[in-house]
C-alpha positions in Angstrom: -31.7 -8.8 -15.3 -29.9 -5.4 -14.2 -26.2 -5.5 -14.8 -23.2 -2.2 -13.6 -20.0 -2.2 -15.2 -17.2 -1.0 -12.3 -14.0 0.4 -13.6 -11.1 1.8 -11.9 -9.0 5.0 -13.3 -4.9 4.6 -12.9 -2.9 6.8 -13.7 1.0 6.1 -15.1 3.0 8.7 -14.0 6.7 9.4 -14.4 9.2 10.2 -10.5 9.5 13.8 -12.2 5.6 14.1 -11.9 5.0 13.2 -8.3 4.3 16.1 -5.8 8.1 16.2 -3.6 6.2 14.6 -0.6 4.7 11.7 -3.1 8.4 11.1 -4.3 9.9 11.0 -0.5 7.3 8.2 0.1 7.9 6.4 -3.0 11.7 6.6 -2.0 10.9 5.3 1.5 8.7 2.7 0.2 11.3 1.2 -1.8 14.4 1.8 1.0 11.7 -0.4 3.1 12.0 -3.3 0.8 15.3 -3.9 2.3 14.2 -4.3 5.5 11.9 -7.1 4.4 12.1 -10.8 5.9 11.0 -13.0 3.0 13.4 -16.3 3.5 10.9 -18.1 1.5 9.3 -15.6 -1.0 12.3 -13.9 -1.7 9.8 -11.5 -2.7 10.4 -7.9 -0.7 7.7 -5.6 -0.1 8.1 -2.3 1.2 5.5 0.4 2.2 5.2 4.1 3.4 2.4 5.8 5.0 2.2 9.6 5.0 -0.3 10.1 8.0 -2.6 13.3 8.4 -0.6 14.8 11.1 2.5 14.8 8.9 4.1 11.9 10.3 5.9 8.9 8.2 5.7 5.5 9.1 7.1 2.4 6.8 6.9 -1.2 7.1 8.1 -4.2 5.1 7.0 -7.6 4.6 7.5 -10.2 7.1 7.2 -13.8 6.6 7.2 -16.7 8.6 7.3 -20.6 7.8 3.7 -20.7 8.9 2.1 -18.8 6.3 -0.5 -17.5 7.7 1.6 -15.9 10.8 3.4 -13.3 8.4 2.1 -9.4 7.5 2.8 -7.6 4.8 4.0 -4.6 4.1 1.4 -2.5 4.1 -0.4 -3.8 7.2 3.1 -4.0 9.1 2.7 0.1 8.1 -0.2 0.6 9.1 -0.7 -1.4 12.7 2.6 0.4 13.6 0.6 3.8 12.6 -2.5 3.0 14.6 -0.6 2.0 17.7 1.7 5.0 17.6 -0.7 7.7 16.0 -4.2 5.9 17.1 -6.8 7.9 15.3 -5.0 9.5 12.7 -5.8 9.0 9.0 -4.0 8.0 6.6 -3.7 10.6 3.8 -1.0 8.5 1.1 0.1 4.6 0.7 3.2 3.9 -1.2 4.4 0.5 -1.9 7.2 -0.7 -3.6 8.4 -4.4 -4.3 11.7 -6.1 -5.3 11.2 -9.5 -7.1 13.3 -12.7 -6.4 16.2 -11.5 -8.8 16.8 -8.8 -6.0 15.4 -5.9 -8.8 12.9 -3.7 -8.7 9.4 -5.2 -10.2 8.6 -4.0 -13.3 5.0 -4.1 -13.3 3.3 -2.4 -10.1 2.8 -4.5 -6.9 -0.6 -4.0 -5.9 -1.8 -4.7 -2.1 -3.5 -8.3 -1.7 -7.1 -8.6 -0.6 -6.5 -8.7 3.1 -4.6 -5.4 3.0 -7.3 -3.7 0.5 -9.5 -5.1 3.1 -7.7 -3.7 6.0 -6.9 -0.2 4.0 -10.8 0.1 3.4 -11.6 0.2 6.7 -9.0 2.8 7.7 -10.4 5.0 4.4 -13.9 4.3 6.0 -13.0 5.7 9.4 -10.8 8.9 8.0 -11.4 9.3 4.6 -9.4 8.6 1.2 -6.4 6.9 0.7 -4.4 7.8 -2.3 -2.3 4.7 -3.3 0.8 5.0 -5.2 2.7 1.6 -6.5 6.1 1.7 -7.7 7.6 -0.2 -10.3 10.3 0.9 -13.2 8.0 1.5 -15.3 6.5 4.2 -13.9 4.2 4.8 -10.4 0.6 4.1 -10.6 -1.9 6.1 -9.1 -4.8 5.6 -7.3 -7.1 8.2 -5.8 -8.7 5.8 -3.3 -8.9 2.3 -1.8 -12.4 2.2 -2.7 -10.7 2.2 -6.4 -8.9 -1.2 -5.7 -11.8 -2.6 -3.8 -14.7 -1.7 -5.2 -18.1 -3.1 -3.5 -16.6 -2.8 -0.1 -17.4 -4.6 3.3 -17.3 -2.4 5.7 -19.2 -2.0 9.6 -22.1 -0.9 7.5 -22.4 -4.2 6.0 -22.7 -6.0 9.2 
């Protein structure tokens, strides 16, 4: 039997500690969450992309009675990025969440598989994504996707 261990290093940091452009996205990230349409979540996601050329893009969850049919935030981010800024990376994620009480979570709101998913492949064509999650506690950081979805699929695996 062989067996790997696979860990993932997060760091807690404080607004204060955040680069100027990190905090600008973390305070776009969470002025997204308003924009959010989550009639039966009541669960608002926001999330801001710093792209390589400079540029800002945000998105916000959006739901829909049918499951299935709604995007989060971070995919709503990022398909606006690659039809407005098609083939520019993505150097920064930020994502912030507001639960049902209409606060800010207090734990970090990580992106679910199908955005890791979707976020892998963009770090596979352009390089790494550094993720920072929002919560009052503190904003976690992540260096790369490949650090929230280790083992990855990508056109490689095909």
């Amino acid at each position: 039997m062989r067996e790997y261990t696979l860990t993932t290093q997060v760091r807690v940091l404080t607004m204060e500690e955040l680069t100027p452009e990190e905090s600008r996205l973390v305070e776009l990230a969470k002025k997204a969450t308003y924009s959010s349409y989550s009639p039966y979540s009541h669960f608002c996601v926001g999330a801001a992309l710093l792209l390589e050329n400079g540029e800002t893009v945000c998105g916000s969850n959006q739901e829909n009675a049918s499951f299935p049919v709604g995007c989060c935030a971070e995919r709503t981010a990022m398909h606006y990025a690659g039809a407005h800024y098609p083939g520019v990376g993505i150097k920064v994620l930020a994502i912030a969440a507001r639960d049902t009480s209409g606060e800010f979570t207090s734990e970090a709101t990580a992106p679910c598989g199908m955005c890791r998913q979707a976020l892998a492949e963009a770090e596979h064509r352009f390089g790494p994504i550094r993720i920072l999650l929002y919560c009052t506690e503190g904003v976690h950081c992540i260096d790369s996707v490949g650090e929230l979805l280790p083992m990855t699929f990508t056109s490689e695996s095909l």
